[in-house]
N, C-alpha and C positions, 0 to 999 in steps of 0.2 A: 568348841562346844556351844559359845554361846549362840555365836550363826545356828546349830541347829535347832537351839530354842526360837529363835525368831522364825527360820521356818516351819516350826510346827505352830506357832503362835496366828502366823499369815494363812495356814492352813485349816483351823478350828473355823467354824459355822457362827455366823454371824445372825444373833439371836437379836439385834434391838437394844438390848442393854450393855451401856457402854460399860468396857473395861477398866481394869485404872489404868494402865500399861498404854494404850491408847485413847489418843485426844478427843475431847469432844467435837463433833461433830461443826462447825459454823455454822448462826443460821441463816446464811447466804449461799449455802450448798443446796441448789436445788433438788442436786441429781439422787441426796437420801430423801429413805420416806422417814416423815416423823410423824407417823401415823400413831406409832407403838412408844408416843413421848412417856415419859413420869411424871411431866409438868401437869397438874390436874387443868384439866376442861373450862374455855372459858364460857361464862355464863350465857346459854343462846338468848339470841338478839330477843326483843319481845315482838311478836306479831302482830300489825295492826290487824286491826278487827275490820270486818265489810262493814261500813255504815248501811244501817236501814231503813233511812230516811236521813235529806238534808238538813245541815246546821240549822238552826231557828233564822238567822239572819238572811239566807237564802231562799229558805221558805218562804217568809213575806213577804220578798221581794216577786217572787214568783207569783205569789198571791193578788199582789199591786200590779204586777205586767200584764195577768188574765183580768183581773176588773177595769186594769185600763183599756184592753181589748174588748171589753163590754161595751163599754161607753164610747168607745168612739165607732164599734158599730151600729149602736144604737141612733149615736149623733147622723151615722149618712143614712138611718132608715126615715130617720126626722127628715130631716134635708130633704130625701127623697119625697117624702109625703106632700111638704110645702111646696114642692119645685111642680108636682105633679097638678097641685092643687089651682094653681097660680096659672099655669100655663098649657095644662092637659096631658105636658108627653114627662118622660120618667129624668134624672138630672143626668144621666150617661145618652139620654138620647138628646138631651140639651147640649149636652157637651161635646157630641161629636157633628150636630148640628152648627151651634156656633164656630169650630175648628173647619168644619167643608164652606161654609160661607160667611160673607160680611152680616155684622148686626142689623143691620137696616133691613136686608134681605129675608134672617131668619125670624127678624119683629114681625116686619109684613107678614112671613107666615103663616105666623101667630096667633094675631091677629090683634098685635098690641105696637104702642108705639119703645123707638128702640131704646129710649134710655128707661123706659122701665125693665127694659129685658136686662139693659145693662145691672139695673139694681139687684135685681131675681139673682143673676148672676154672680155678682159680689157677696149677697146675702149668705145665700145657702153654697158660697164656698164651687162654683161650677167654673173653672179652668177656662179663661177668654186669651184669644191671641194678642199680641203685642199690637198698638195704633201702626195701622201702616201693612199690617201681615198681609192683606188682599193687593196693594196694590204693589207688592215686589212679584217677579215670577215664581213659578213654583221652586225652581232651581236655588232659587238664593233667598227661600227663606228660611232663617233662622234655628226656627220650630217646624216641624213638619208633623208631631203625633205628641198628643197629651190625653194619656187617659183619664177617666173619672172612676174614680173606685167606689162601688157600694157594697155595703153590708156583706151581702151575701156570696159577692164575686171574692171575697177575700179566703178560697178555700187553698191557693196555690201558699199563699205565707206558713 
């Protein structure tokens, strides 16, 4: 008799709610759902929120990176001005002038002697080769291309 009670027991519908007669379930049993627990709900996580605007500390910084891009565009339109003023041609056509040939060459150009070109140069920040750059071959020099960047070329950054 009692075999038949356990079979009619293994046979009843299996509703979620545990029996007393059987164990409870492990909770290292993957393969039940414990979807239909008793155990009440734990508290959902809290949602962060989308920020709508960055932290204040970010922000200034931001704020100091574009004024510092102000001013140091500002500083090569200066540069510019002087270089153009002093010499006639712009400070990128100085710059790639003195990189195609020796100082001596592009003063005579000029029309000035070369260590003032040299100063113009140091002054207003214009990129000159290393002593000696004209007299190695092309092959084995060092430097081969140094840009000057102005103000306004600075649209690729």
């Amino acid at each position: 008799m009692r075999n038949e009670q356990e079979v009619l027991n293994a046979a009843k519908p299996f509703t979620g709610i545990p029996d007393d007669r059987f164990p409870t379930p492990l909770p290292h049993d993957r393969s039940i759902d414990r979807s239909h627990s008793l155990q009440p709900d734990a508290p959902p996580a809290p949602e962060l929120s989308v920020p709508h605007e960055p932290p204040p500390e970010i922000k200034k910084a931001m704020l100091a990176a574009a004024y510092a891009q102000l001013m140091i565009d500002r500083l090569a339109a200066l540069q510019n001005e002087e270089v153009t003023k002093y010499t006639g041609i712009s400070r990128v056509e100085l710059g790639l002038r003195v990189w195609n040939a020796p100082m001596a060459e592009v003063a005579k150009r000029l029309g000035m002697k070369k260590h003032v070109l040299m100063r113009i140069c140091k002054l207003f920040e214009v990129p000159t080769p290393p002593k000696g750059y004209f007299n190695t071959s092309f092959a084995n020099r060092p430097i081969r291309w140094t840009r000057v960047v102005v103000g306004a070329e600075r649209d690729d950054h």
